[in-house]
C-alpha positions as CSV (number, residue, x, y, z in Angstrom):
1,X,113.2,125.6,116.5
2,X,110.0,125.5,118.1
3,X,109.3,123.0,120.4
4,X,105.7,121.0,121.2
5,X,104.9,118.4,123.3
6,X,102.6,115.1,122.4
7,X,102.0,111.9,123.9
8,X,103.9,109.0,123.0
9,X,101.3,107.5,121.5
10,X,100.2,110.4,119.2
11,X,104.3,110.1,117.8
12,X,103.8,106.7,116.3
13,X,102.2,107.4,113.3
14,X,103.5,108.7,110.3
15,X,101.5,112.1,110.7
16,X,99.9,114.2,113.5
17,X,96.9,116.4,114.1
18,X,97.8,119.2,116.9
19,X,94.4,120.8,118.6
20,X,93.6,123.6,121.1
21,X,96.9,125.2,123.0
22,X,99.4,123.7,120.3
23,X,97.2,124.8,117.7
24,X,97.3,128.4,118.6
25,X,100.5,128.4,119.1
26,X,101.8,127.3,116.1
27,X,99.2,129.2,113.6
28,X,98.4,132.3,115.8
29,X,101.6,132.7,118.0
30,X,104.4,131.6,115.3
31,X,102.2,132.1,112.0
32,X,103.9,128.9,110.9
33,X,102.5,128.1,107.5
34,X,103.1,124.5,105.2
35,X,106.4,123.9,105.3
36,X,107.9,124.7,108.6
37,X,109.7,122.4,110.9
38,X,108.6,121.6,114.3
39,X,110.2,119.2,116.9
40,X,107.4,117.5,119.2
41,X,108.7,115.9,122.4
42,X,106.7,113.3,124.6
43,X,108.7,114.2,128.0
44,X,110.4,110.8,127.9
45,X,113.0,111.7,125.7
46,X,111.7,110.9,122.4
47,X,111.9,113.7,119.8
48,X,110.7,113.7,116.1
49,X,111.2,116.4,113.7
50,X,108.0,117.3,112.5
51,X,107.0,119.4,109.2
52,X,103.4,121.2,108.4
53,X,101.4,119.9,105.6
54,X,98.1,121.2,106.7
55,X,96.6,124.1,108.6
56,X,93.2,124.8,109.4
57,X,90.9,126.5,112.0
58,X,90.9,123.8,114.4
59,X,94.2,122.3,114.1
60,X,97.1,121.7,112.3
61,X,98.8,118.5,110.6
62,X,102.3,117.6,110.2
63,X,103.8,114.5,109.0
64,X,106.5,113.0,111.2
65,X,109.8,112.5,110.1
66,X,113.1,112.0,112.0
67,X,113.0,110.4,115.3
68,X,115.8,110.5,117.8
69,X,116.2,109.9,122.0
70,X,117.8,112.8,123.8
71,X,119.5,111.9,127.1
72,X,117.8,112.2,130.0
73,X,120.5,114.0,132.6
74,X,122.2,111.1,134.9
75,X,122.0,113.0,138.2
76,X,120.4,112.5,141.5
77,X,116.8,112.9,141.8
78,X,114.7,115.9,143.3
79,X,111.7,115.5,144.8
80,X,110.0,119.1,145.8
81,X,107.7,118.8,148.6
82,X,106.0,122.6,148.6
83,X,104.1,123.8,151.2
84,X,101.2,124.3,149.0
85,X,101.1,128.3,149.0
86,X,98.4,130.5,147.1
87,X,97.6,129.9,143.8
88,X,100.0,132.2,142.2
89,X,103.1,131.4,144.2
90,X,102.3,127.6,143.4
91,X,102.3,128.1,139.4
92,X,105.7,130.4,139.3
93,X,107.4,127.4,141.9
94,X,105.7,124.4,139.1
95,X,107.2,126.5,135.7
96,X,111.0,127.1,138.1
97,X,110.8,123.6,139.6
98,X,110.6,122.3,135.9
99,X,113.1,124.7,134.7
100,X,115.6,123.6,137.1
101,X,115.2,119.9,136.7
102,X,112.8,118.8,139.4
103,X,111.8,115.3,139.1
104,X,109.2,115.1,141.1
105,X,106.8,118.0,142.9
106,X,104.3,117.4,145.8
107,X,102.0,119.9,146.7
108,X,101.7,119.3,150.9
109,X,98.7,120.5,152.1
110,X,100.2,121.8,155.8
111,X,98.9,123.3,158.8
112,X,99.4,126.7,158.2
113,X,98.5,126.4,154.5
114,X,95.6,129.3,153.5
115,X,92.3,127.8,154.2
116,X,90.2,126.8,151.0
117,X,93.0,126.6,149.0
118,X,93.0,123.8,146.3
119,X,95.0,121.9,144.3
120,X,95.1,122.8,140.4
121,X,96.4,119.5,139.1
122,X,95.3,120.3,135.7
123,X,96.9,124.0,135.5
124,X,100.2,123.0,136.7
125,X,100.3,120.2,134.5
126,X,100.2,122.3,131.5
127,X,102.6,124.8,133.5
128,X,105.2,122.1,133.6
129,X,104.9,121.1,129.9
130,X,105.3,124.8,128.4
131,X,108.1,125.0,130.6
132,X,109.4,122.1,129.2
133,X,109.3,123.4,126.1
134,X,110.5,126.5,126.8
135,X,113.6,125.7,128.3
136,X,113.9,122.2,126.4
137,X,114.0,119.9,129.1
138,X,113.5,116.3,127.4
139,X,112.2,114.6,130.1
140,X,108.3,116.0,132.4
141,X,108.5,117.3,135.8
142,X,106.3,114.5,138.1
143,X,103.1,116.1,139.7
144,X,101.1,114.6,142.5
145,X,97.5,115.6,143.7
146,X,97.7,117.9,146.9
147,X,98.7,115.3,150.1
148,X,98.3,116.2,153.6
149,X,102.6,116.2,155.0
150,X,102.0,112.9,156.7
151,X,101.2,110.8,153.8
152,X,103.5,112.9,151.6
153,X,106.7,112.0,153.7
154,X,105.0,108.2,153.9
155,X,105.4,108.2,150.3
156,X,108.9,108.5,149.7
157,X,110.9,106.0,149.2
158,X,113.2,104.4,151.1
159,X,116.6,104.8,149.1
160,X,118.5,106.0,151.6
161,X,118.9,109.1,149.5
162,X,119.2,112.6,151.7
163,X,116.0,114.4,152.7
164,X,116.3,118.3,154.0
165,X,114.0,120.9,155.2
166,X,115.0,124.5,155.8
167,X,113.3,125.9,158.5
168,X,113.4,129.4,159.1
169,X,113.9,128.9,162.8
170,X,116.7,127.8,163.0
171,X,119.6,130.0,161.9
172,X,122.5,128.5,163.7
173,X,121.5,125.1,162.1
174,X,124.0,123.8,159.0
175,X,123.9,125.6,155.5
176,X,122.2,123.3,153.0
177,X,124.9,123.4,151.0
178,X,127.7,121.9,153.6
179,X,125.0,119.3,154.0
180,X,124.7,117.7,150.5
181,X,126.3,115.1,149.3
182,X,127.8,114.9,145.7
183,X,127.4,110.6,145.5
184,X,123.7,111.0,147.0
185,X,121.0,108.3,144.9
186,X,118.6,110.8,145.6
187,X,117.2,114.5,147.3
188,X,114.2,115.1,148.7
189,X,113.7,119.3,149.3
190,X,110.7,119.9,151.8
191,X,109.8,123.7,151.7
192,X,107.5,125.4,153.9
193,X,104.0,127.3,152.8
194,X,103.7,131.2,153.4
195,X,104.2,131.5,157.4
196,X,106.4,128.2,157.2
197,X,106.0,125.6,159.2
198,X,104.9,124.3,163.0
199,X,107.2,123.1,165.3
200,X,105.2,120.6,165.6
201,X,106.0,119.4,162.0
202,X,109.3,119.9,161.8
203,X,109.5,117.9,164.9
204,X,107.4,115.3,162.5
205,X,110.0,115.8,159.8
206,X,112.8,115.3,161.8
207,X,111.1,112.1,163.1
208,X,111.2,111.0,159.5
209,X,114.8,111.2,158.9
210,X,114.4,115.1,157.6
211,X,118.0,117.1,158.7
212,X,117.3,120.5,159.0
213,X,119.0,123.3,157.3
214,X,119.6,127.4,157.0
215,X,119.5,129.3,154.0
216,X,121.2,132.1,155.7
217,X,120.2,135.4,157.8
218,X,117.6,136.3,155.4
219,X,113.8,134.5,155.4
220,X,112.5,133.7,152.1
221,X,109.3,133.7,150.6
222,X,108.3,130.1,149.7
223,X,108.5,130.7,146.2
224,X,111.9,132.5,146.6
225,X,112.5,129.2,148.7
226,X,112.1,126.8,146.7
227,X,113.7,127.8,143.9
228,X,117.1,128.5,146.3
229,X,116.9,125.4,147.9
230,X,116.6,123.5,144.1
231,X,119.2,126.1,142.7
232,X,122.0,125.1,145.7
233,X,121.3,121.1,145.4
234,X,121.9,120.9,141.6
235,X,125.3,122.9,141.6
236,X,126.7,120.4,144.1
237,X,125.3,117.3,142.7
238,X,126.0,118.4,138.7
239,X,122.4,119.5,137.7
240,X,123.5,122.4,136.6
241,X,126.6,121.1,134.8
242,X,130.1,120.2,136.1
243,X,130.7,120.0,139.6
């Protein structure tokens, strides 16, 4: 069935008018004509089964039918502060970081981070929603603006939940994995840019209750990374189903 997502506010009519990206995908993509069943989802859990009645050039109507709230999975938070890395890097670690259940991703703006490079708050926004779609996640993957690592770090909060940084120098330091918790209330992942980070900040992140961690012999690209680091902390705490 395929899958679109709309704000909460567009499902409380009895019908809706889909424009631009959802448009094409449903007419041009699918070739879905009158008739055809679509389930919209808001990212908060609320999905409503939605059926064509019209079809135009510049959108597409359904009416709105069944509604119903999926669960949203009862495990320990992730927050995902990335090294912001170039551009490309960024948007494959935004669609894996939704895949895999991310709550929450901050692009950290650190000191060996490529000069010039920007933020794309927009483009990684509607990364994180086809992924969503895709992979049919019923909840959104939280994005921030692009913070400097200080006022990232200043902005967690204090839950006593476990924060962890790898840090490529230092093999002989404890495997993430023997460091998680299953009962943690929460996980914060802090993952280095291409070149990874200072020791100067890793001194800073230690200083901010970060413990650091090894992912083994071998030194990751960030992208590679992060999608380790987020694979490893949702098989022990159930993310990825039974523990």
């Amino acid at each position: 069935m395929p899958r679109i997502f709309a704000n909460t506010e567009e499902l409380l009519g009895a019908e809706i008018t889909l424009v631009g990206e959802a448009h094409h995908y449903l007419s041009r993509v699918l070739r879905l004509g009158v008739g055809a069943a679509v389930d919209l989802f808001d990212g908060r859990g609320q999905e409503v089964r939605g059926t064509i009645r019209r079809t135009g050039s510049q959108g597409v109507t359904l009416e709105l039918g069944v509604r119903s709230q999926r669960p949203i999975p009862k495990v320990a938070p992730i927050t995902l502060l990335q090294g912001l890395p170039r551009a490309d890097r960024m948007d494959l670690i935004v669609q894996k970081a939704t895949e895999l259940g991310v709550a929450r991703l901050v692009p950290v703006r650190t000191q060996r981070t490529a000069q010039g490079q920007q933020g794309r708050i927009d483009r990684w926004e509607r990364i994180a929603r086809e992924a969503a779609r895709q992979c049919g996640r019923a909840d959104s993957l939280g994005l921030c603006e692009v913070l400097p690592m200080e006022a990232a770090i200043a902005g967690l909060p204090a839950d006593g939940g476990q924060r962890l940084m790898p840090w490529e120098e230092t093999p002989n330091a404890t495997g993430l994995l023997n460091l998680l918790s299953k009962n943690t209330t929460s996980v914060t992942a802090l993952v280095g840019p291409e070149g990874g980070f200072t020791s100067d900040e890793a001194t800073f992140a230690q200083s901010s209750g970060f413990q650091l961690a090894s992912l083994g012999p071998r030194i990751l690209r960030t992208e590679t990374a992060a999608i380790a680091v987020v694979s490893v902390i949702q098989a022990c705490i159930g993310g990825l189903g039974s523990t």
